[in-house]
Residue, then its C-alpha position, 0 to 999 in steps of 0.5 A: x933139125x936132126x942130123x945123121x951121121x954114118x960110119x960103114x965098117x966090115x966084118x967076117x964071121x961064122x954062124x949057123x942058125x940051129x934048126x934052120x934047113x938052110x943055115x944051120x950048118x956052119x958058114x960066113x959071111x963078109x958083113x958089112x955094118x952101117x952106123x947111124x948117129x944122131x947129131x944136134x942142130x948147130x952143135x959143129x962136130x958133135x961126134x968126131x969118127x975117130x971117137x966113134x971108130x976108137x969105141x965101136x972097134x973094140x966091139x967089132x972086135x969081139x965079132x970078127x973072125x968069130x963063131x958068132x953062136x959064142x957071142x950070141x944065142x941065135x946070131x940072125x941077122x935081126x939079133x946080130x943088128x940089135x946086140x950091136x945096137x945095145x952094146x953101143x947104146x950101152x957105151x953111151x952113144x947116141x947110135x940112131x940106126x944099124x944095119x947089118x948086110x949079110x950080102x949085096x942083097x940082103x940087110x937088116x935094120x934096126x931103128x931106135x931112140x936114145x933116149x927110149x928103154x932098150x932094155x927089153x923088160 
């Protein structure tokens, strides 16, 4: 049986979207940014929340109250899920699901496997 764990956290940041008719003049937006990770059946407290918010904080760091475009090429809100789907893949996490909400209304999701090559190559 596979377990998920969440953790909900909120940034806001600036972007624009280069050539978009809409997006591409500089704007924010208050993110929310939800967490999932896998935890193994019967092992109690596989991941303890303040190990995650230690480690995913100083990424989140790195994105909040910034112009996004400094950190990634083209921040969509699909790029802004799967850069911080990598990163935190990269800290060795066993991170299952992000989602970015750019509002009530709008979210992306990205779905992967720990154990899969997220390399792109």
């Amino acid at each position: 049986m596979k377990h998920h764990i969440f953790r909900k956290y909120e940034i806001s940041s600036a972007h624009y979207l280069p050539g978009h008719p809409k997006c591409g003049v500089v704007h924010g937006h208050n993110y929310l940014i939800e967490l999932g990770f896998e935890t193994k059946d019967g092992e109690p407290l596989y991941l303890d929340f303040a190990e995650i918010d230690l480690r995913v904080k100083k990424l989140l760091k790195n994105l909040d109250h910034r112009l996004l475009n400094d950190v990634i090429k083209y921040p969509s809100v699909e790029n802004i899920a799967t850069y911080i789907f990598k990163e935190l893949y990269s800290e060795r996490l066993p991170i299952k699901i992000v989602r970015v909400h750019e509002d009530s209304r709008s979210y992306c999701e990205v779905v992967g496997d720990y154990d899969e090559d997220i390399s792109g190559e």
